[in-house]
C-alpha positions in Angstrom: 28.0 -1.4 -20.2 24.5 -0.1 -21.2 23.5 3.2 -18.8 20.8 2.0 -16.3 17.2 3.5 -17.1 15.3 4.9 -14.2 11.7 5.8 -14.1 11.5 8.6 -11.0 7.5 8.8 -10.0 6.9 12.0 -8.0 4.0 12.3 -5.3 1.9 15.4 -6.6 2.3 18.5 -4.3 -1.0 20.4 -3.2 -0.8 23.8 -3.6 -3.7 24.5 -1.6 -2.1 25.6 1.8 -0.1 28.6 -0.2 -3.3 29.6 -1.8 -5.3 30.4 1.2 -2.3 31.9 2.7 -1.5 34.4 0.1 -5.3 34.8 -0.7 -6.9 36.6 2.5 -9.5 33.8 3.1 -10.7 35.4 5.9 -9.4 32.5 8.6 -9.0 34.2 11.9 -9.1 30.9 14.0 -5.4 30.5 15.0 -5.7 26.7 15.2 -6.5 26.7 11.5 -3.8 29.1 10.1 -1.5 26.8 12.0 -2.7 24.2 10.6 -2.3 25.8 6.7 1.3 26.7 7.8 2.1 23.3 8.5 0.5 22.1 5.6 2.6 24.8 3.3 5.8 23.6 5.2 5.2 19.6 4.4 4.7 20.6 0.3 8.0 22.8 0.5 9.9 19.8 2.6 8.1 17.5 -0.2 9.6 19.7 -3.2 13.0 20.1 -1.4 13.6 16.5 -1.5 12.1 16.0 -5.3 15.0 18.4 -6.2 17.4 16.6 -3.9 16.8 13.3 -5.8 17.4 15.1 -9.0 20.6 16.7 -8.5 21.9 13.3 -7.2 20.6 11.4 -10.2 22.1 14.1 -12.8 25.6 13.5 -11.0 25.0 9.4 -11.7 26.0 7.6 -14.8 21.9 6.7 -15.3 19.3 7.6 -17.8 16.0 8.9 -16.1 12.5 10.1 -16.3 10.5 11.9 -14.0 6.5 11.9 -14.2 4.1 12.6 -11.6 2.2 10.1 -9.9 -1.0 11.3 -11.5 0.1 10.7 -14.6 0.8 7.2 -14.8 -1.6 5.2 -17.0 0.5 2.5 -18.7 2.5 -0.9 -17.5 5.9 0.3 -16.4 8.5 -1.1 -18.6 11.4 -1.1 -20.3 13.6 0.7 -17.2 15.7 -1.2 -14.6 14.7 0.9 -11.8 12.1 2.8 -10.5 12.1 5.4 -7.9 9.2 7.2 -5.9 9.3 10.2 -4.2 6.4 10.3 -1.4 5.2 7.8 0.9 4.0 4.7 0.7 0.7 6.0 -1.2 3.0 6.6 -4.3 4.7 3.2 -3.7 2.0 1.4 -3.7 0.4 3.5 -6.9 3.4 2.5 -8.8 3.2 -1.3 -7.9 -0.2 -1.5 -9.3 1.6 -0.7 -12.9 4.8 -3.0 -12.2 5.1 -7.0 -12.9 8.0 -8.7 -10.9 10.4 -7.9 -13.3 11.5 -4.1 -12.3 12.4 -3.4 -8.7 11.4 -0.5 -6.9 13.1 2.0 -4.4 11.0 4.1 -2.8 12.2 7.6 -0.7 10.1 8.8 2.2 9.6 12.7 1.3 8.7 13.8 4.5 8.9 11.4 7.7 7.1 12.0 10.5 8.8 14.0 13.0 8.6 13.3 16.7 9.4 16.5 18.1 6.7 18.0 15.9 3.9 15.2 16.7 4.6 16.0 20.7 4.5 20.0 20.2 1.4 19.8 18.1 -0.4 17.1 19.9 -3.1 19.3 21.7 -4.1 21.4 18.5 -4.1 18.7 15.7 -2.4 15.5 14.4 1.0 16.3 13.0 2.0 13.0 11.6 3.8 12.6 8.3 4.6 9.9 5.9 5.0 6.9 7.4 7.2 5.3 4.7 7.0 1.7 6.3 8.2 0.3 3.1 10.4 3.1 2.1 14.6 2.1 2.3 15.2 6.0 1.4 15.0 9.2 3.1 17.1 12.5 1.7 19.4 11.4 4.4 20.7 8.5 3.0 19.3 8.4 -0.6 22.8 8.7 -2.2 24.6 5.9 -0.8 21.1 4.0 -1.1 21.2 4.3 -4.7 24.6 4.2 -5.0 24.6 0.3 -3.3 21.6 -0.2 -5.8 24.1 0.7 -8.8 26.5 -1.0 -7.4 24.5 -4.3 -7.4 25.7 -4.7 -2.9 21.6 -4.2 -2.1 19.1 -6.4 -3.9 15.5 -6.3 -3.7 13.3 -8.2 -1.3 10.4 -10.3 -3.2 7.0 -9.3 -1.4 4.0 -11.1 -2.3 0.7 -9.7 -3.5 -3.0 -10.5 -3.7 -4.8 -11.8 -6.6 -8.4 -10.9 -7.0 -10.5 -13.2 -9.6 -14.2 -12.3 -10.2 -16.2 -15.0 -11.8 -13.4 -16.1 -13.5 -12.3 -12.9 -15.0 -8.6 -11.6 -13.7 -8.3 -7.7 -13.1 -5.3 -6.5 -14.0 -4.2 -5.0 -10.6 -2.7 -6.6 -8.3 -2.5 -5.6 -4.0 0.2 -5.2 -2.5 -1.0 -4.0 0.9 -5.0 -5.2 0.9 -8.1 -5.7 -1.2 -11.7 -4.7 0.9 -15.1 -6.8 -0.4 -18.0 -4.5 1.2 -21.0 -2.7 0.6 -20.3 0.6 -1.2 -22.6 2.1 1.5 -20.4 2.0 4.9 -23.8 1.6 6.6 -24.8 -1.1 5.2 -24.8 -4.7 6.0 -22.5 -7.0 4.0 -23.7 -10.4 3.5 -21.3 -13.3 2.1 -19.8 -16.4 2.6 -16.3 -18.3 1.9 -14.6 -20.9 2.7 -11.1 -21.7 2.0 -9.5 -24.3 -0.5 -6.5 -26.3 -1.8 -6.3 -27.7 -5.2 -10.1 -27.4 -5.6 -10.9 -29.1 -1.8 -11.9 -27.7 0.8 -10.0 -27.0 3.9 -12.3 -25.6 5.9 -16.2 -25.2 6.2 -18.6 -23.1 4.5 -18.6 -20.0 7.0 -21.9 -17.5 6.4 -21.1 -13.8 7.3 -23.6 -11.2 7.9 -21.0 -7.9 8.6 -19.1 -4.7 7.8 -17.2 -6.7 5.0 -14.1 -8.8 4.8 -10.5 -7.6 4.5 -7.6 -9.5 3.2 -4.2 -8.4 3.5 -0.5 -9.5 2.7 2.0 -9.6 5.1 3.6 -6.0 3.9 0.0 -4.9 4.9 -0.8 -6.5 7.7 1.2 -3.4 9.7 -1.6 -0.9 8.3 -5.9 -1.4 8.5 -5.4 -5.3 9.5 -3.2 -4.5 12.8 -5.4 -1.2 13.6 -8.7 -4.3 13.4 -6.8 -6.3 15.5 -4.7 -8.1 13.1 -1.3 -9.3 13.9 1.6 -8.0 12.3 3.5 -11.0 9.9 6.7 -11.5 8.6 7.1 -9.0 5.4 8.5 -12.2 3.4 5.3 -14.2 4.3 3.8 -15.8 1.2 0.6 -16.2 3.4 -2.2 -14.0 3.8 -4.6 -12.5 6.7 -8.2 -12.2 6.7 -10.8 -11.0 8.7 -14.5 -10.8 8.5 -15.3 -7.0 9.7 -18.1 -6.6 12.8 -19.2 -9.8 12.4 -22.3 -9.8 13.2 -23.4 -13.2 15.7 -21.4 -15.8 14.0 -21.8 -18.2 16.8 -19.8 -21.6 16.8 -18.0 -19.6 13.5 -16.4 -17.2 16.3 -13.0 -18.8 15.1 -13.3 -18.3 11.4 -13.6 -14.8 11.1 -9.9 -14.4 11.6 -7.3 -16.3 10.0 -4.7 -17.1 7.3 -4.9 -18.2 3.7 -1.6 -20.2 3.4 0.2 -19.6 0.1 -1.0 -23.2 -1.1 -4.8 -21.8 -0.6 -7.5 -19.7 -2.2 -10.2 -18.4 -0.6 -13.5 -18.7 -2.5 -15.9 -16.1 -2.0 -19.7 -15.5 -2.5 -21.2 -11.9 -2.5 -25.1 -12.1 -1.2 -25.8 -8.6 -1.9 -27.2 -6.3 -4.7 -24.3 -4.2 -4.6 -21.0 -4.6 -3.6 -17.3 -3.4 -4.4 -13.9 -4.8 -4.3 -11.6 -2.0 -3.1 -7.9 -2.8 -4.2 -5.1 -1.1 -1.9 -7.4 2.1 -0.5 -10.3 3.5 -2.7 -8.9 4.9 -5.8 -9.0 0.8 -7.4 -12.8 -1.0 -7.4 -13.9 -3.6 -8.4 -17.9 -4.2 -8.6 -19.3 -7.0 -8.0 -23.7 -8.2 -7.7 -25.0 -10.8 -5.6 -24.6 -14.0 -6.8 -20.6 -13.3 -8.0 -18.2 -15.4 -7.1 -14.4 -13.9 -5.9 -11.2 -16.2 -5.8 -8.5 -14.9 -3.6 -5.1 -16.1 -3.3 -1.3 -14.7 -3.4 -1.2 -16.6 -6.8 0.2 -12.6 -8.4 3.3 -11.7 -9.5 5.9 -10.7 -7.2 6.5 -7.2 -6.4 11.1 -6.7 -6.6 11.1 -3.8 -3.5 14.0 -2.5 -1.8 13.2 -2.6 2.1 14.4 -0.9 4.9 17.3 -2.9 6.4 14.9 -3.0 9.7 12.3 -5.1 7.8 14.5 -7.1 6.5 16.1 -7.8 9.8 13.1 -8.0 11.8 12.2 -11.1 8.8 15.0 -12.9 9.5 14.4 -12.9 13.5 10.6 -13.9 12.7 11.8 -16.5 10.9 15.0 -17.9 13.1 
């Protein structure tokens, strides 16, 4: 049997926090050097699991790579596996160069620790990495990977967003959101849409003066959709949520400023402003876009092969029982 090819996609580490530290920057406010100290211990916790994941894949039967995040500028292929170390920043910078053909593991570097968040609460916010959609801490990365190898865990298939700009198709696909807004957070976003199925409409023209509109999948309708108000979906949904930000007087079109794009539908959109920008999964992907352009949105993309959490997965199966 041919050796298994990993790709191992590492979460850059700051070095920042040591550098003030060692440098006598002059910080005297004890809040602050707190803060650097607990910045300094989340890059060692960060570099202690990156080594952790090594040593366990040198002791496996596998072929591996690693590369830094920052690093990655081609299509991911020709590997069976690959593996991030980070959060799910890193898993979500590695689907955006992955087709539905490779699955991906991802390992939650540093989770969020309670006990820290409650101690630290009145001097600043101690949170972590989430990791919502990572199976994988150092706890149980071993026998993780070893049940990958082993073919007893497959992947789930989560669906993402596909973003078409007068008829042109980018080549990144969202697996969490896409944001259409003004590049200007001040300034007023005018558009409308309306949604469609097999070129007819399904519902009516809606005209939006407002902050923008958001779309999400159902892996990200946990993240800027349920802090807006959003309601969390199934991660196996093939649907997606949107919703027209601050919407500003929309009248009898109260009830269309929030809703689903069923996986049968596209939502056609027209941008009425001089500038605008389609943000794909946070800010680091844009898209821009001029008044007049037309956007197509739909979760007609390409799978994305991810091995959840067995609490997802679960939680799935109730929502769907």
């Amino acid at each position: 049997m041919a050796r298994r090819r990993l790709l191992l996609l590492l979460k850059s580490f700051d070095s920042y926090p040591m550098r003030q530290l060692n440098g006598h920057s002059g910080i005297t406010n004890p809040q602050a050097l707190q803060m650097l100290y607990y910045l300094e211990n989340r890059r060692k916790v960060h570099m202690d699991a990156i080594k952790y994941c090594k040593l366990i894949l040198q002791q496996r039967p596998v072929d591996w790579e690693p590369i830094f995040r920052n690093n990655l500028a081609q299509p991911i292929r020709n590997v069976d596996l690959v593996i991030t170390v980070g959060g799910d920043g890193t898993l979500l910078q590695a689907s955006h160069f992955m087709d539905d053909t490779v699955p991906i593991l991802g390992v939650n570097s540093d989770p969020t620790q309670i006990e820290e968040v409650e101690q630290f609460n009145n001097e600043f916010d101690a949170n972590r990495s989430t990791g919502h959609l990572c199976a994988a801490t150092v706890n149980n990365f071993q026998q993780v990977l070893d049940d990958i190898l082993a073919g007893h865990k497959a992947p789930s298939q989560l669906s993402r967003i596909s973003i078409c700009v007068n008829s042109q198709l980018p080549s990144t696909y969202a697996l969490n959101d896409i944001l259409v807004a003004h590049p200007c957070p001040a300034a007023l976003s005018r558009f409308s849409f309306k949604i469609k199925r097999d070129d007819q409409p399904c519902s009516p023209l809606v005209n939006c003066r407002s902050s923008g509109l958001r779309v999400s999948t159902a892996a990200g309708s946990t993240a800027a959709m349920l802090s807006a108000g959003g309601f969390p979906m199934p991660i196996l949904s093939r649907d997606l949520q949107y919703m027209v930000r601050e919407p500003i007087s929309p009248g009898a079109a109260s009830s269309l400023m929030h809703g689903l794009i069923k996986s049968d539908q596209y939502m056609e959109t027209t941008w009425f402003c001089k500038e605008g920008v389609v943000y794909v999964d946070g800010s680091h992907i844009c898209y821009p876009v001029q008044n007049g352009d037309r956007i197509e949105i739909s979760s007609r993309a390409p799978i994305l092969k991810v091995f959840l959490p067995h609490h997802l997965v679960s939680e799935n199966k109730s929502a769907e029982s």
